[in-house]
C-alpha positions in Angstrom: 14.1 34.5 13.3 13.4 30.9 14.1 16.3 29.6 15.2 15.9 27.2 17.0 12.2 26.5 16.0 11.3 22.9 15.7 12.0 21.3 12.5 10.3 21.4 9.3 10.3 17.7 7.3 7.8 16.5 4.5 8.6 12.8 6.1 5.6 11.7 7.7 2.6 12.1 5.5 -0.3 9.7 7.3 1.5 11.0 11.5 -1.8 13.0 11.7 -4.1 9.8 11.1 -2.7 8.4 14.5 -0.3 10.9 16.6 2.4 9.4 18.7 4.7 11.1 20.9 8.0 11.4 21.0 8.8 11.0 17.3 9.6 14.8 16.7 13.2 15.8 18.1 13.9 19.4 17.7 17.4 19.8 15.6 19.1 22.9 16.1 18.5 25.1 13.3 17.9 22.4 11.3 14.9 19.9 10.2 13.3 17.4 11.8 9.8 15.2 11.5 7.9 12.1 12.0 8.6 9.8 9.9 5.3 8.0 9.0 4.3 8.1 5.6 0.7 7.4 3.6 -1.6 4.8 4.3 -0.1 1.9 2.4 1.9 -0.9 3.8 3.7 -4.3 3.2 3.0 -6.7 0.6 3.1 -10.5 1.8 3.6 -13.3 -0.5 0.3 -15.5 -2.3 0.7 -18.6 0.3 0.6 -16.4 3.0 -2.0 -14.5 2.8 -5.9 -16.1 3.4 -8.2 -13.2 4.0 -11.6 -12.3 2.4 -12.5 -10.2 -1.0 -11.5 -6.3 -0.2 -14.2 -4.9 2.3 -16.8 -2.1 1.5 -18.7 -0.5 4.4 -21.1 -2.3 6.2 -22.3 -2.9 2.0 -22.6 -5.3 -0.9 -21.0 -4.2 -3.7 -23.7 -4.8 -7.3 -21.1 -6.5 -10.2 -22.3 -7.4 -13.4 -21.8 -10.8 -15.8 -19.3 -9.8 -18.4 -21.4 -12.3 -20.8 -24.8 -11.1 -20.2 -24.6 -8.0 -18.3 -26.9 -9.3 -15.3 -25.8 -8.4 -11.7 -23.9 -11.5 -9.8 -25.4 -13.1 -6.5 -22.7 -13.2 -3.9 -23.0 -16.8 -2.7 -20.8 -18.0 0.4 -19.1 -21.3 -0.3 -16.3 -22.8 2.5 -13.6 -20.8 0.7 -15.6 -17.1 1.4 -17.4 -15.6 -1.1 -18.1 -15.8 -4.7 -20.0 -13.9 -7.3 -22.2 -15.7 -9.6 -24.4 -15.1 -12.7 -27.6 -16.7 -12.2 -28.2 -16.7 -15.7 -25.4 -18.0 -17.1 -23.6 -19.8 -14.6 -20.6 -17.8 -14.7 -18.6 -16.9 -11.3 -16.1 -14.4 -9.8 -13.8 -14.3 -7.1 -11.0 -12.3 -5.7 -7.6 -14.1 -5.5 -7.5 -14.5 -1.8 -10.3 -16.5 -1.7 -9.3 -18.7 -4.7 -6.1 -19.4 -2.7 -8.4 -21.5 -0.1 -9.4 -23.5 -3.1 -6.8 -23.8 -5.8 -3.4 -25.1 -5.5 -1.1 -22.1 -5.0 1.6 -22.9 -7.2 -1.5 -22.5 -10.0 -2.7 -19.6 -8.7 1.2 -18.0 -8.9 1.0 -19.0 -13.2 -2.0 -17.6 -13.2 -0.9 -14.3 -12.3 2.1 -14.4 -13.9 0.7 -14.9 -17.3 -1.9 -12.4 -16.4 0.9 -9.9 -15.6 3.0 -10.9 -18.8 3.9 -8.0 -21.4 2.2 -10.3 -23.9 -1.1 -11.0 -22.2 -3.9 -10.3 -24.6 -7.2 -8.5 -22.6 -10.2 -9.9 -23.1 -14.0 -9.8 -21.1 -14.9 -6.3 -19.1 -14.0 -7.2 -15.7 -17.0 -7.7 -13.1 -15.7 -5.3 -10.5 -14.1 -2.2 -12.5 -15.5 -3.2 -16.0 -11.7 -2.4 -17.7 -10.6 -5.6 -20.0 -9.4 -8.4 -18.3 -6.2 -10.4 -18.8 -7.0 -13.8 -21.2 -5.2 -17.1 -19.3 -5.8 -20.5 -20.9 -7.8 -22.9 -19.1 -5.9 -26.0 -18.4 -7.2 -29.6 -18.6 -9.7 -28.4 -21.3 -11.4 -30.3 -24.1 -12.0 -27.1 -25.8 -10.4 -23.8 -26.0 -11.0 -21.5 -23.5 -9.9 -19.0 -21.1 -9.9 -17.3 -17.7 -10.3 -13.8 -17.3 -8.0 -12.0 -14.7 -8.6 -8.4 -13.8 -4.7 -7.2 -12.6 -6.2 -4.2 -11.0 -8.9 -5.3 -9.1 -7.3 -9.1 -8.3 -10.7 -11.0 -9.1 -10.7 -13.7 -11.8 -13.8 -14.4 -13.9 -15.1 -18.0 -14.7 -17.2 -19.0 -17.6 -19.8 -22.0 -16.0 -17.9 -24.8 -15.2 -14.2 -23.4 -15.7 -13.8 -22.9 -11.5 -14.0 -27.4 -11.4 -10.8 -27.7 -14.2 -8.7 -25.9 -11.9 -6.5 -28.1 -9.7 -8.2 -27.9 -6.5 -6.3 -27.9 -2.4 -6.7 -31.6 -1.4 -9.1 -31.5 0.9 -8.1 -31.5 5.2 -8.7 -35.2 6.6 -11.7 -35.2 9.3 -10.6 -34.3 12.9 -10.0 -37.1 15.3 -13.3 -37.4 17.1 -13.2 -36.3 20.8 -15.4 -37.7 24.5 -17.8 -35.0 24.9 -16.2 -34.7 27.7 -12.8 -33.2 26.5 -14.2 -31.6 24.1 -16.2 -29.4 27.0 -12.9 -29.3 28.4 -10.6 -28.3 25.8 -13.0 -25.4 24.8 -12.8 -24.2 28.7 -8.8 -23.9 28.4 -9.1 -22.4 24.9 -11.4 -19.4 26.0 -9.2 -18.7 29.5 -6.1 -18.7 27.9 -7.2 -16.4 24.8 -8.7 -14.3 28.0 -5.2 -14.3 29.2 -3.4 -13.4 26.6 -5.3 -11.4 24.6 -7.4 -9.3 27.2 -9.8 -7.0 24.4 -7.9 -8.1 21.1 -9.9 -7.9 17.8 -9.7 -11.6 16.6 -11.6 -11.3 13.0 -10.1 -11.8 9.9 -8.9 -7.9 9.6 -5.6 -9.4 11.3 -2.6 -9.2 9.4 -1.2 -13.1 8.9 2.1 -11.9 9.8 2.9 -11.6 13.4 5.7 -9.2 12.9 2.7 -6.5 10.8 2.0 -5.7 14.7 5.2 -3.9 15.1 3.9 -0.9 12.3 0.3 -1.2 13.5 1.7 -0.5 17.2 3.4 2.9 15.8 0.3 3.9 14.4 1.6 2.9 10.6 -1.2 1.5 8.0 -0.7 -2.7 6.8 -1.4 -3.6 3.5 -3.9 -6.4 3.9 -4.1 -7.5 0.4 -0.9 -7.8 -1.3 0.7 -9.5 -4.6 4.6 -9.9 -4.6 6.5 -8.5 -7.5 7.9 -9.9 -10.7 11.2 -8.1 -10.5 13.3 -7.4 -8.2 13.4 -3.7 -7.4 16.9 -2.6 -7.3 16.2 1.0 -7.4 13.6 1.7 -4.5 16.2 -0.9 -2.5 19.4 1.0 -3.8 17.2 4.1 -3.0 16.6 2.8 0.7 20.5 1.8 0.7 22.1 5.2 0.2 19.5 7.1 2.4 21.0 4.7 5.0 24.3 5.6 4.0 24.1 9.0 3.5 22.7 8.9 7.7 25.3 6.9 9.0 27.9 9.9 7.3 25.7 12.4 9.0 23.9 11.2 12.2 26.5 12.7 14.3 25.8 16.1 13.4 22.6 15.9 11.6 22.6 19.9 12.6 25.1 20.8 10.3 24.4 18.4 7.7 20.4 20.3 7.7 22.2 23.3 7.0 24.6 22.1 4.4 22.0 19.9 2.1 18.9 20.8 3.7 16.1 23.0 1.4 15.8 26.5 2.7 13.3 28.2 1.4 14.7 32.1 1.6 17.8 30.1 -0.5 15.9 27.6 -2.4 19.3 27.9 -5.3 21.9 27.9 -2.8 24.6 25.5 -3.9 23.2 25.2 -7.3 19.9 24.3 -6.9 21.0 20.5 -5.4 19.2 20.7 -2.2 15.9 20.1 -3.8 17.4 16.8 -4.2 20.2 16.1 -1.8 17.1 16.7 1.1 15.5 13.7 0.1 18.7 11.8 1.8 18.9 13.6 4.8 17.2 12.5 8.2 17.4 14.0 11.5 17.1 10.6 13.9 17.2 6.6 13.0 13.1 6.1 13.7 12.9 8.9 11.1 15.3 6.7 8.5 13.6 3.7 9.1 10.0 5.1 8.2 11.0 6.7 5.5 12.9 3.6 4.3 10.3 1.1 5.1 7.6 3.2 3.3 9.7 3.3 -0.1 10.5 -0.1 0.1 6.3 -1.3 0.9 5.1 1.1 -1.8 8.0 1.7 -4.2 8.7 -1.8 -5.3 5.3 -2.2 -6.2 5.4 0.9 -8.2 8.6 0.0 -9.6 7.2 -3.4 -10.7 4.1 -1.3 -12.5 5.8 1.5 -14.2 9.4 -0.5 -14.6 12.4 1.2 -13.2 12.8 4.2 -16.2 9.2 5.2 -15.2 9.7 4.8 -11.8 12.6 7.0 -11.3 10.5 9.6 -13.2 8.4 9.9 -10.9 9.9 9.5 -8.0 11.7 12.7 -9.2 9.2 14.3 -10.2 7.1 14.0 -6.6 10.4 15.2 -5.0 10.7 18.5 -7.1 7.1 19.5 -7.0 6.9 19.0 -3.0 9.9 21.2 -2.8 8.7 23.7 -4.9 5.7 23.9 -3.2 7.5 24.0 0.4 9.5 26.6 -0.9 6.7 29.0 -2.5 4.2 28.9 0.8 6.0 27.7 3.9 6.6 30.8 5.8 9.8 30.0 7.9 12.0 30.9 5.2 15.3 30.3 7.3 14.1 26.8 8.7 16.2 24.2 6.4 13.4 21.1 5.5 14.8 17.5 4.7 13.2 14.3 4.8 12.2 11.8 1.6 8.6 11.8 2.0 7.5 14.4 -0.7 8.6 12.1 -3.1 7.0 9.4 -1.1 4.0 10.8 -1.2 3.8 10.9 -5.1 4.3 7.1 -5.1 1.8 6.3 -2.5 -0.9 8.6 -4.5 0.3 6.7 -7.6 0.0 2.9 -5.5 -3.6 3.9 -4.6 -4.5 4.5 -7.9 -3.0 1.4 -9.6 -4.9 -1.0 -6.5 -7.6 1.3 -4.9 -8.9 -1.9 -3.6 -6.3 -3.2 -2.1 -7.6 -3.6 1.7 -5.3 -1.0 4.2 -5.2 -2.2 8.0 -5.3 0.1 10.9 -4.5 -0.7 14.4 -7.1 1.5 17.1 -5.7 1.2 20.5 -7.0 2.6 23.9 -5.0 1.4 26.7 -5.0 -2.9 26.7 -7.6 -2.2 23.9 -6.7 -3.3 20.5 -9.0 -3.8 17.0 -8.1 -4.0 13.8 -10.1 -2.2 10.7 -9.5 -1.9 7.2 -10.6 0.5 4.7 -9.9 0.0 0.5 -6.9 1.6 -0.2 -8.7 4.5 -2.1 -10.6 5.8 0.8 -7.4 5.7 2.9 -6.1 8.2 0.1 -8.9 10.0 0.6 -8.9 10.5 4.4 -4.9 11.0 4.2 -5.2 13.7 1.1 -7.8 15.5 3.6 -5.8 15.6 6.3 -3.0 16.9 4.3 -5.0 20.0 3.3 -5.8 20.8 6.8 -1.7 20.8 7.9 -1.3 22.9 4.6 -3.8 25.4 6.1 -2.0 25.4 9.5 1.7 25.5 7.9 0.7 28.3 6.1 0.0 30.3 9.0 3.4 29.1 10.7 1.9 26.1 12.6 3.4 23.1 12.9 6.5 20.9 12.3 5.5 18.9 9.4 5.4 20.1 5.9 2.1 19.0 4.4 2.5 21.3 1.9 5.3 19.2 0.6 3.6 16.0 0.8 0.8 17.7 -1.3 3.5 18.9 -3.8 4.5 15.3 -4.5 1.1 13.6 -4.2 0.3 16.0 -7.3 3.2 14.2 -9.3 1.8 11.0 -8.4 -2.0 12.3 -9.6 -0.5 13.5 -12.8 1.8 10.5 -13.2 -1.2 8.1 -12.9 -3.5 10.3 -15.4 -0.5 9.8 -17.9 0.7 6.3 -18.1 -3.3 5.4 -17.3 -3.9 6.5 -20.8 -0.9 4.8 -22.0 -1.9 1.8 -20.4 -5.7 1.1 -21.8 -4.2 1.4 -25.4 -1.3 -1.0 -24.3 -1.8 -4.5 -22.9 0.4 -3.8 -20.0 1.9 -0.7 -18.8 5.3 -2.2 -17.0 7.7 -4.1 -19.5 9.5 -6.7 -18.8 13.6 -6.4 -18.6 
């Protein structure tokens, strides 16, 4: 009998990648966990965000000319780096680094009609080698057309197309300096970074948002590389809105409210069969609300914004039942009620690094006044997550544990089988999402 055993909670599905302390609070009989979900985080908007092409290991990656099939040179220019054909003249590069050099209100219409239900695919993309979105080419004396790969974020150039574009004026010279204030200014510079940022990683795996520190402090993953959405996503907020809700009804006796709507698994049919849902809404403390609401807001409105909101709710379904199912047929605390919304969390996050495995994922390492930060591609972070996830399963299993991994594999299952799905649908579509 486990009565007052620490509670169980498919809500933090990435807490093993960094532990923190102090985010599990035990809850009567009821359910509690840490909140921290995947390996995914915020989006920023396509002015803000300046960083380089998504980062491989300590490698360069080998693309390929979609004209001639011969492998691009990566050639660094002032903006970062570019991938060019040296046969035919032809050149790549990923968005971020075309924002250093082309006007950004073109660079937002070129992604919108890239992203447009109507866009017709064209050349094999570079990078991924899947057909590319077709954008005119403004300011041309002939037909012709840019190709934009939506899933890898790189846009292919025939020769000359790159100097049509309308290009960033370009910064006027610096006021020249004496030598001497120069040799002065530099002094200040380096004793007040000292100051201020004792062992601070300064390179360009920095978010460009100060406030991305706050997550990266709690151990949470940043999404370096982001696009913003075409639609606003009223589920995953309306989603985010009644989980808030539903706490502020029940945070005063979160105990009783476990026992009433949590999932049990010796009663998995008790009130009808509801609490496979109505745990998704339930939260035993307010940093466990807010990580479970600021994950489905990072990664569900991108989601939302691929599949469209009828898809979307699909699946988000789907990744809740199947990590309760799964909760309920192996966890062996059958009397220990488990609530929390990261089963179906995990589906969408599983589904997010599918769509954009190379979106760049930023880390936060810390030891004491140490700080660095490091990316990995999105994929890999899935990877490392999905392992981890196995090794709670093993340890739930065998009655370890507070966390129910088991649930976040349940739902990252849906997400798998979601992607495999609508993937298919997609290559014989132009676009999967439709527009309203």
């Amino acid at each position: 009998m486990l009565s007052r055993a620490k509670p169980r909670s498919y809500d933090r599905p990435a807490s093993e990648l960094k532990p923190t302390h102090g985010h599990c609070t035990t809850v009567g009989r009821g359910l509690e966990s840490s909140p921290r979900l995947g390996l995914f985080l915020s989006r920023q908007s396509p002015e803000s965000r300046a960083v380089e092409p998504f980062a491989a290991p300590q490698c360069t990656p080998v693309f390929t000319c979609p004209n001639c099939n011969s492998d691009l040179a990566r050639v660094k220019k002032d903006q970062g780096f570019f991938f060019v054909c040296p046969k035919c003249g032809g050149q790549a590069a990923n968005l971020a680094v075309l924002r250093r050099a082309i006007k950004p209100e073109y660079i937002r219409g070129l992604w919108g009609q890239a992203m447009a239900p109507d866009a017709v695919p064209g050349k094999a993309c570079p990078v991924c080698h899947r057909a590319m979105r077709q954008v005119p080419v403004p300011r041309a004396d002939h037909p012709a057309e840019i190709g934009v790969c939506t899933r890898c974020e790189f846009v292919w150039f025939d020769a000359h197309q790159l100097d049509r574009l309308p290009a960033l004026p370009k910064p006027p010279p610096p006021a020249e300096l004496p030598e001497q204030a120069r040799e002065a200014l530099a002094m200040a510079q380096l004793r007040l970074d000292a100051e201020l940022h004792p062992q601070t990683d300064s390179g360009d795996n920095q978010p460009d948002d100060a406030w991305e520190w706050i997550p990266g402090l709690l151990g949470m993953p940043v999404d370096l590389d982001a696009e913003p959405v075409r639609h606003f996503p009223w589920l995953t907020v309306g989603l985010a809105v009644a989980m808030a809700l539903v706490f502020a009804l029940t945070f005063k006796d979160a105990d009783e409210a476990f026992k009433q709507f949590g999932l049990v698994p010796a009663a998995p049919w008790r009130n009808g069969g509801t609490t496979f849902l109505t745990s998704f809404f339930i939260h035993a403390g307010l940093f466990h609300l807010a990580a479970n609401a600021y994950f489905l807001i990072v990664f569900g409105r991108h989601v939302e914004d691929y599949l469209g909101p009828a898809r979307f709710a699909l699946l988000l379904l789907w990744a809740t039942l199947l990590g309760g199912v799964t909760h309920v047929l192996w966890d062996p605390r059958g009397d220990v009620p488990c609530g929390g919304a990261s089963g179906g969390i995990s589906g969408l996050i599983v589904f997010y690094a599918m769509a954009f495995p190379h979106a760049r994922i930023g880390l936060l390492l810390r030891y004491w006044v140490y700080f660095r930060w490091c990316c990995i591609p999105a994929a890999a972070a899935l990877a490392i997550w999905l392992t981890l996830q196995l090794v709670g399963a093993w340890l739930q299993v065998h009655g370890v544990g507070s966390v129910s991994s088991l649930g976040h594999l349940g739902g990252s299952l849906a997400g798998l089988a979601a992607w495999l799905v609508w993937y298919r649908t997609e290559t014989e579509t132009p676009l999967l999402r439709k527009s309203p």
